[in-house]
C-alpha positions as CSV (number, residue, x, y, z in Angstrom):
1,X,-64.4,-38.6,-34.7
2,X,-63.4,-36.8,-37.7
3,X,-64.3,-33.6,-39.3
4,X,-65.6,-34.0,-43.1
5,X,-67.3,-32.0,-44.6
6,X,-67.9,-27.5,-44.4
7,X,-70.9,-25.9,-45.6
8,X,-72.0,-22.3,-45.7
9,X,-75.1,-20.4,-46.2
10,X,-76.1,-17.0,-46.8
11,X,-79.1,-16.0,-45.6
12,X,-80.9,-12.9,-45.1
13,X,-80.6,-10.3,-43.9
14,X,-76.9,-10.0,-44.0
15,X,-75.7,-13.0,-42.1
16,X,-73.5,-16.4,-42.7
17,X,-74.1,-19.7,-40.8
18,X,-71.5,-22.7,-41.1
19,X,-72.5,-26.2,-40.7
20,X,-69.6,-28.6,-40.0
21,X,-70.6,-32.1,-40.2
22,X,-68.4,-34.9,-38.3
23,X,-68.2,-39.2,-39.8
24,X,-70.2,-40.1,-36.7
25,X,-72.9,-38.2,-37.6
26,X,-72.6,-34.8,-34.9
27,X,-73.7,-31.4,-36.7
28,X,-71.9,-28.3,-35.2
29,X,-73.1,-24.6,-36.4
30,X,-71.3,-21.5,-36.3
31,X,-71.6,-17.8,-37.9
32,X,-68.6,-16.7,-39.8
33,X,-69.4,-13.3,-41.6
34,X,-67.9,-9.7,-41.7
35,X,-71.5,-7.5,-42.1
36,X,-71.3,-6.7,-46.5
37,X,-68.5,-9.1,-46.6
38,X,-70.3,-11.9,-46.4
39,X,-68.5,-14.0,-49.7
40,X,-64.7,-12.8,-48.7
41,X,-65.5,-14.7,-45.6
42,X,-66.7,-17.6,-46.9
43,X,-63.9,-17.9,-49.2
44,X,-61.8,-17.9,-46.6
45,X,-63.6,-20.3,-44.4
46,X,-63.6,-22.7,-47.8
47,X,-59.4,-22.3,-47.8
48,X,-59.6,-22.8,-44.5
49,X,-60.4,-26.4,-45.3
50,X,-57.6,-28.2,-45.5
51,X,-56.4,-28.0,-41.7
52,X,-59.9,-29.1,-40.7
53,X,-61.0,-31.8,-43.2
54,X,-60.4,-35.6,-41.4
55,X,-59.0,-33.6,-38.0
56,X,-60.6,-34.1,-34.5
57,X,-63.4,-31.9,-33.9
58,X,-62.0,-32.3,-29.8
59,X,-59.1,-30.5,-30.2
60,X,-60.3,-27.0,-30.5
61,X,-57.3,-24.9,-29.3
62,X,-55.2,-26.8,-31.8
63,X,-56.9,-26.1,-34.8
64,X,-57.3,-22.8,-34.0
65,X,-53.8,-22.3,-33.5
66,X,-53.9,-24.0,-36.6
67,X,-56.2,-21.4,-38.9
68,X,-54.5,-18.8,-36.6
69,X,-50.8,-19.8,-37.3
70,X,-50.2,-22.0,-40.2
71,X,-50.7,-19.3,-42.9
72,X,-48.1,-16.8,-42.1
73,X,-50.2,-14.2,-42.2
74,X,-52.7,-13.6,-39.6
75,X,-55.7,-11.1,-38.2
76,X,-57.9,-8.9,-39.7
77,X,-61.7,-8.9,-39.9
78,X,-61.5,-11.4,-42.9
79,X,-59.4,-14.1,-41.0
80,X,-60.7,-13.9,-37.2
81,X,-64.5,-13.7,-38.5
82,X,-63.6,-17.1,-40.6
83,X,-62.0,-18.6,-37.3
84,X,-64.3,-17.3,-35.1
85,X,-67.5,-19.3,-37.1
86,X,-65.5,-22.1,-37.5
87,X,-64.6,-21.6,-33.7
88,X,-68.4,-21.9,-32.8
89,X,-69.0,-24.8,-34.6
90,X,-66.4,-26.8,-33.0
91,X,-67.8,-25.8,-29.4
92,X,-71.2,-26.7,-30.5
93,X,-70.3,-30.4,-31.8
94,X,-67.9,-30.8,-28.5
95,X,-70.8,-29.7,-26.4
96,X,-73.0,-31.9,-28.1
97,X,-70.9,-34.7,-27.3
98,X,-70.1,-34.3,-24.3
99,X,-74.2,-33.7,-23.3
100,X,-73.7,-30.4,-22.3
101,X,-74.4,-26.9,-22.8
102,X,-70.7,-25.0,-24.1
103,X,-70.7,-22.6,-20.3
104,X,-70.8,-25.6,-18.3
105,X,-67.3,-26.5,-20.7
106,X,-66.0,-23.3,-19.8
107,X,-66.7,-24.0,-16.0
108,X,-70.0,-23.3,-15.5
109,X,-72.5,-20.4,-14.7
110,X,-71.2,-17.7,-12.8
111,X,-74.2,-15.7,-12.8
112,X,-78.3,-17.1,-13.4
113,X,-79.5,-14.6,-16.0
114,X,-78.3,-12.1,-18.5
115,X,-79.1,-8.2,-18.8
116,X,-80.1,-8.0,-22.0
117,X,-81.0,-4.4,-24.0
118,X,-82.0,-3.3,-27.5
119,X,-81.5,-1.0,-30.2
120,X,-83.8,1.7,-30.9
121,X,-84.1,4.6,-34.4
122,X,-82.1,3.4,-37.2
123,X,-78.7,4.8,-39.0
124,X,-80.1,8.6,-38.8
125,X,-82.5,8.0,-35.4
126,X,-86.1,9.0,-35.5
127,X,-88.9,8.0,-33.9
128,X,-87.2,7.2,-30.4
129,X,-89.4,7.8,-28.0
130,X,-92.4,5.6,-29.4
131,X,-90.2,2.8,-29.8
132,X,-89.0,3.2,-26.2
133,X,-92.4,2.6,-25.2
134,X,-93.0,-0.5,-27.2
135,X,-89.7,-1.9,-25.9
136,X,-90.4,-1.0,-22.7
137,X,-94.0,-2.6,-22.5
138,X,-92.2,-6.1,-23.7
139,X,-90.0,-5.5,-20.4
140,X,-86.8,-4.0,-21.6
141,X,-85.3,-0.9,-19.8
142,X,-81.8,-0.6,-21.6
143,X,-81.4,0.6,-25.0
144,X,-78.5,1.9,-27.3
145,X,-79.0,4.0,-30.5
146,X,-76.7,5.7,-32.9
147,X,-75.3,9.0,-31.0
148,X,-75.2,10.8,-34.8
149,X,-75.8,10.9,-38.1
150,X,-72.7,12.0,-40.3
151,X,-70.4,14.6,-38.6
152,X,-67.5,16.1,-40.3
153,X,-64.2,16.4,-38.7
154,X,-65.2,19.9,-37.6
155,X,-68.6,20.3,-38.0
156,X,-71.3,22.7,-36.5
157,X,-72.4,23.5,-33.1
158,X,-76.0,22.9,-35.0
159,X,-74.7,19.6,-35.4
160,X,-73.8,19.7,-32.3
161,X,-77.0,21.0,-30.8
162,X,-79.1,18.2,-32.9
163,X,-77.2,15.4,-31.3
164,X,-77.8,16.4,-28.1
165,X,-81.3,17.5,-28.6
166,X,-81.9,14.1,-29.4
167,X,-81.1,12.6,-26.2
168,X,-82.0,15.6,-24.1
169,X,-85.4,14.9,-25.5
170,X,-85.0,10.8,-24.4
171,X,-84.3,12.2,-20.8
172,X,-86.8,14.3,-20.2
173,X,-89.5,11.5,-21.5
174,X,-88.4,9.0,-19.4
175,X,-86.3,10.4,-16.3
176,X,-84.0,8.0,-14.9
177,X,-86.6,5.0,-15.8
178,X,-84.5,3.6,-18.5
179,X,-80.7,3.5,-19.6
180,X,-79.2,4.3,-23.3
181,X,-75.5,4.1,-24.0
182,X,-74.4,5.9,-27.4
183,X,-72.7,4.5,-30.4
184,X,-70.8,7.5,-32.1
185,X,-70.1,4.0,-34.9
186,X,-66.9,5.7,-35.5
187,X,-68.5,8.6,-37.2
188,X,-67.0,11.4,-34.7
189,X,-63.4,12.4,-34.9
190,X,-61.2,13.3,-32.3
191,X,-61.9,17.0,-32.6
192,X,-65.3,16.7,-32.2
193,X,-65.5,13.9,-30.2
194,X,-64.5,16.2,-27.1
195,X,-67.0,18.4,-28.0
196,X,-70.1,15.6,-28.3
197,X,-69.1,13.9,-24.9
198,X,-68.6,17.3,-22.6
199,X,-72.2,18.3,-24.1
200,X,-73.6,14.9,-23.2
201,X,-72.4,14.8,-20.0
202,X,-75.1,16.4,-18.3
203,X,-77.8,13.2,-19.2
204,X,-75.7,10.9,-18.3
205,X,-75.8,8.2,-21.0
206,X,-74.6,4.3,-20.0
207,X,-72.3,4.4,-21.7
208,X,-70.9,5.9,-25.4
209,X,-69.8,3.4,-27.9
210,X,-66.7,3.7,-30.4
211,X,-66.1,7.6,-29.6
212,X,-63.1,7.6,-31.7
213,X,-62.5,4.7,-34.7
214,X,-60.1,1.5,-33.4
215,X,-57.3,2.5,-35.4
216,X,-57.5,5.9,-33.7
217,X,-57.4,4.2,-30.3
218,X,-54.7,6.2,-28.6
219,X,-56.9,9.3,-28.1
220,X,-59.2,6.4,-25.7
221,X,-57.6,7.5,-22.6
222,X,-57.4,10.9,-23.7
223,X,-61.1,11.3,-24.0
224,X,-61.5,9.8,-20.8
225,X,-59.4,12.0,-18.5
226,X,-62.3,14.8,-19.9
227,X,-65.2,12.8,-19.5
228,X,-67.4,11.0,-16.7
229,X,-69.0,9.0,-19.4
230,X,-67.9,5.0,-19.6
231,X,-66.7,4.4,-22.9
232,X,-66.8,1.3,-24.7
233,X,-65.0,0.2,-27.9
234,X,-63.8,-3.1,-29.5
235,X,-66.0,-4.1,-32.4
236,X,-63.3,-3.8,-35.2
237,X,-60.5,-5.5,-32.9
238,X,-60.4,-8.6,-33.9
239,X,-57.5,-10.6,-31.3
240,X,-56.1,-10.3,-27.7
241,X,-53.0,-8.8,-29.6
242,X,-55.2,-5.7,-30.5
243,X,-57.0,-5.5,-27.2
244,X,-53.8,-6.4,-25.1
245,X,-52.5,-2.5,-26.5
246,X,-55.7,-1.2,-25.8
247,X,-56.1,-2.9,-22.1
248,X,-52.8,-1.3,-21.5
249,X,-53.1,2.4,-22.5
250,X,-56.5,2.4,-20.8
251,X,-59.4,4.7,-21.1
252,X,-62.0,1.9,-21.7
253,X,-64.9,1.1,-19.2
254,X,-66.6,-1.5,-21.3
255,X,-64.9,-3.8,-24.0
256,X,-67.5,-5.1,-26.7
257,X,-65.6,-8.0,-28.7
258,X,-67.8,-9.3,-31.4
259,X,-67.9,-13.0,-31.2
260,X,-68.0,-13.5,-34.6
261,X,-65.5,-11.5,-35.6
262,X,-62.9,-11.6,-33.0
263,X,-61.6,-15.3,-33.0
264,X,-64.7,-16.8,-31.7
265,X,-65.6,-18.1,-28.5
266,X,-62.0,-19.4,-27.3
267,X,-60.5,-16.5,-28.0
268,X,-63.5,-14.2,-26.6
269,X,-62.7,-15.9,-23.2
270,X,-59.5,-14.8,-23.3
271,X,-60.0,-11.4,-24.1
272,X,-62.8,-11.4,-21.4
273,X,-60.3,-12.8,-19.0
274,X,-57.8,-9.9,-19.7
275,X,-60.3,-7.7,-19.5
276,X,-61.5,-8.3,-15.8
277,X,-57.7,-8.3,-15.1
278,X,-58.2,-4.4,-15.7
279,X,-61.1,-3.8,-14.4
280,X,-62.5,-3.5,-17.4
281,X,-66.9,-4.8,-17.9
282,X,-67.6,-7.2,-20.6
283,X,-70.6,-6.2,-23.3
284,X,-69.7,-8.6,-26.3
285,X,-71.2,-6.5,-29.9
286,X,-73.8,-9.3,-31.2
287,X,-75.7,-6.9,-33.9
288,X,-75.9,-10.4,-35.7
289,X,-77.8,-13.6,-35.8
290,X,-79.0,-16.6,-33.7
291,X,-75.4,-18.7,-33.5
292,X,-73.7,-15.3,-33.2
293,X,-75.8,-14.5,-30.1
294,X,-76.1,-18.1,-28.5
295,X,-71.9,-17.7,-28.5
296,X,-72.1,-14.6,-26.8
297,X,-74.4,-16.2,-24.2
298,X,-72.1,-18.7,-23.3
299,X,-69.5,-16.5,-22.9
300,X,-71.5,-14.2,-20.2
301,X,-72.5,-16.6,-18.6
302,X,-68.7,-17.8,-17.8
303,X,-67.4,-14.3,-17.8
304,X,-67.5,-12.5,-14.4
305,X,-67.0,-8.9,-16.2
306,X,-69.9,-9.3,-18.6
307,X,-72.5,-6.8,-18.0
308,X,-74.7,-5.9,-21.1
309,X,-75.2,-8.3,-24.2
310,X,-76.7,-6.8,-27.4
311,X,-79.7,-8.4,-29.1
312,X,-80.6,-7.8,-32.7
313,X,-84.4,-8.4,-32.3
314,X,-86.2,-6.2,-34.5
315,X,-82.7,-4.4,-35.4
316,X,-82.8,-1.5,-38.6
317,X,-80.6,-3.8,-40.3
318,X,-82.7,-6.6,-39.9
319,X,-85.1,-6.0,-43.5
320,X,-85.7,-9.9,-44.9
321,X,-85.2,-11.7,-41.7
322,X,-85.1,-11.8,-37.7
323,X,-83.2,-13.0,-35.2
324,X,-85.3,-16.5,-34.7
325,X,-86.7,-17.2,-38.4
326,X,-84.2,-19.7,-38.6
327,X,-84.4,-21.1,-35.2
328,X,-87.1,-23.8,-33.9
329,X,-86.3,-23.6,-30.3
330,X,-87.3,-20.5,-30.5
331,X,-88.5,-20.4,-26.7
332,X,-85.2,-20.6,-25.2
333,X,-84.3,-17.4,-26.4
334,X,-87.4,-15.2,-24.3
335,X,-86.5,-12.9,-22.5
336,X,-88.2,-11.7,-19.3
337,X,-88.1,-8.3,-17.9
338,X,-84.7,-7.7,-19.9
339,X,-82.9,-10.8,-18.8
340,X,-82.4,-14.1,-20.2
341,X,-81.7,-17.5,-18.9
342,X,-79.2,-19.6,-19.7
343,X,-79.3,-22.1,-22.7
344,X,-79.4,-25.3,-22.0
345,X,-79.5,-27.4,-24.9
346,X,-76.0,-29.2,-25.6
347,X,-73.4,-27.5,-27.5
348,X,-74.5,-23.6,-28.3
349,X,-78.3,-24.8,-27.8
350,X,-79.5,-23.1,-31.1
351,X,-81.5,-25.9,-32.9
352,X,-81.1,-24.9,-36.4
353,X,-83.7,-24.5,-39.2
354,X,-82.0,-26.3,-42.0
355,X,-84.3,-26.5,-44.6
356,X,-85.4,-22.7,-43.8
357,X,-81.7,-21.9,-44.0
358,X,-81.3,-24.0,-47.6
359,X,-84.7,-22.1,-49.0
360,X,-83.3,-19.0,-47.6
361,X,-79.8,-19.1,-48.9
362,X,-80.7,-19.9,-52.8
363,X,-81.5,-15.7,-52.8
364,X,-79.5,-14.1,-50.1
365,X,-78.9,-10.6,-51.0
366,X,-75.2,-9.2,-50.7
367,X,-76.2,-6.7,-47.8
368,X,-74.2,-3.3,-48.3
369,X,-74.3,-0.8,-46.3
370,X,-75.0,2.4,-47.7
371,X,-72.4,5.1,-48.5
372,X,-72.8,8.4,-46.9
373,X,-71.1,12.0,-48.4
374,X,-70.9,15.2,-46.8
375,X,-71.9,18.3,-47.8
376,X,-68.9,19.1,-49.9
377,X,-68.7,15.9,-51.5
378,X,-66.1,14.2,-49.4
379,X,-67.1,10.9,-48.3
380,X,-68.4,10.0,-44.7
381,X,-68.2,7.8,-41.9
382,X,-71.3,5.2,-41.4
């Protein structure tokens, strides 16, 4: 079997699926896309190319090496989010060859069903509690929403105060019926980072989510020598050569690789695998679509750490399309009481839409998101 042939589709609202076709007729699908990137990554999935085109679609680890390796220069969000697509669709035609679904290729279920949660509010959260009780009539009981709006390095204890009012507010609505974890979305900076997560403390959030930007990943342990609070990072890492520095310094509780950014599912396993070697739970960011999640699935379900997956069902970001629109087996993707059970089609067990993704794609918008300014002009973290 020979690869021949790459396509790529954007498609609202701001994702990328990859079809790789094979001579013998097997179809494999993956999602390459950095969120307002979209057409940097598909150029580099298109150059790419050449150490796919007429190669064995078997022989996974050695193309990636490949993609990872032959070009000198490696990583970055541009790079891993092209491999990691191209990554998926590879497991998906092996799986499909093979007759099975991709966990029982990476040696079968270690667990039966999935904790799933949701997003709640939007980029400045409103409106929490009400959706809180829509989710929770559909079954759910886990949640995450953003922690902030815009903070400034050293900002205001009426920031402050606001923040916290928020989820103090979430508590007192719903006790100890539900769980939230926190994404600060690297809008706090160290300085006020201590400040957010002593004043938190006291409701006992799931978690907190990026409580410091990646690049500012030395103050992790830091912040969690003063805090009880899990915290959870990993979304812009991109590569077990990022994490492996991170793993080591500590500070992490939960480690949220994005499968379709970070390599893809082979090296998501690996990254899973070192982090269980440090005690360290598996929640894989999937803020995306259907191929994006379906990868994630079949990680947890082979992963012993994983303990949380996102879900981008009725997501703020999610303005022109839904997690399923281009999905017709639409039925394997329920989920019951906050849980979902394994997939069990062949390959990534997503059966793909096409000719909704072909209509779709001839007026994808180039999804940005929006730029944010504080009050003296300066601009700000989103």
């Amino acid at each position: 079997m020979k690869i021949i042939k790459l396509t790529t589709y954007r498609v609202p609202p701001r994702w990328m699926l990859l079809k790789i076709e094979t001579d013998e007729g097997v179809v494999g699908w993956g999602e390459p896309v950095i969120e307002g990137r979209a057409r940097t990554v598909e150029t580099a999935v298109q150059e790419m190319e050449p150490y796919l085109i007429g190669q064995d679609p078997a022989r996974i680890n050695d193309l990636w090496q490949t993609m990872y390796r032959a070009g000198f220069y490696r990583g970055g969000a541009i790079l891993m989010s092209a491999i990691a697509g191209i990554d998926q669709a590879l497991w998906d035609i092996k799986g499909k060859v093979m007759g099975q679904p991709v966990h029982q290729l990476l040696g079968g279920l270690v667990r039966d069903r999935m904790k799933m949660y949701s997003w709640v509010g939007g980029d400045r959260p409103s409106d929490i509690i009400e959706h809180i009780r829509t989710l929770r009539a559909g079954g759910f009981n886990t949640f995450k929403m953003n922690g902030t709006e815009e903070l400034g390095m050293l900002d205001t204890a009426a920031a402050v105060d606001k923040a916290v009012e928020r989820v103090a507010e979430i508590r007192a609505a719903f006790g100890n019926s539900i769980e939230f974890g926190l994404d600060f979305h690297g809008r706090v900076a160290a300085p006020m980072a201590k400040t957010l997560l002593r004043e938190l403390e006291p409701y006992r959030p799931l978690f907190v989510e990026e409580p410091v930007l990646a690049e500012q990943a030395e103050y992790y342990p830091r912040l969690a020598e003063m805090t009880s609070i899990p915290l959870a990072a990993g979304e812009r890492m991109y590569s077990r050569f990022e994490f492996k520095h991170v793993f080591q310094a500590g500070g992490l509780s939960i480690v949220q690789p994005d499968l379709s950014h970070a390599g893809g599912i082979t090296e998501c396993m690996k990254i899973a695998a070192m982090a269980e070697a440090y005690d360290v739970a598996l929640a894989p960011h999937c803020p995306l679509g259907p191929v994006a999640l379906a990868s994630c699935l079949h990680v947890d379900f082979a992963s012993y750490n994983a303990v949380l997956q996102e879900q981008s069902m009725g997501i703020h970001y999610n303005r022109g399309g839904e997690l399923l629109d281009y999905v017709i087996n639409k039925e394997d993707f329920r989920i019951t009481d906050g849980y979902m059970q394994p997939l069990t089609k062949p390959g990534l067990g997503v059966v793909v839409d096409e000719e909704k993704v072909i209509e779709a794609s001839r007026n994808a918008p180039d999804w940005r998101n929006p730029i944010w300014r504080h009050a003296d002009g300066s601009v700000a973290e989103w």
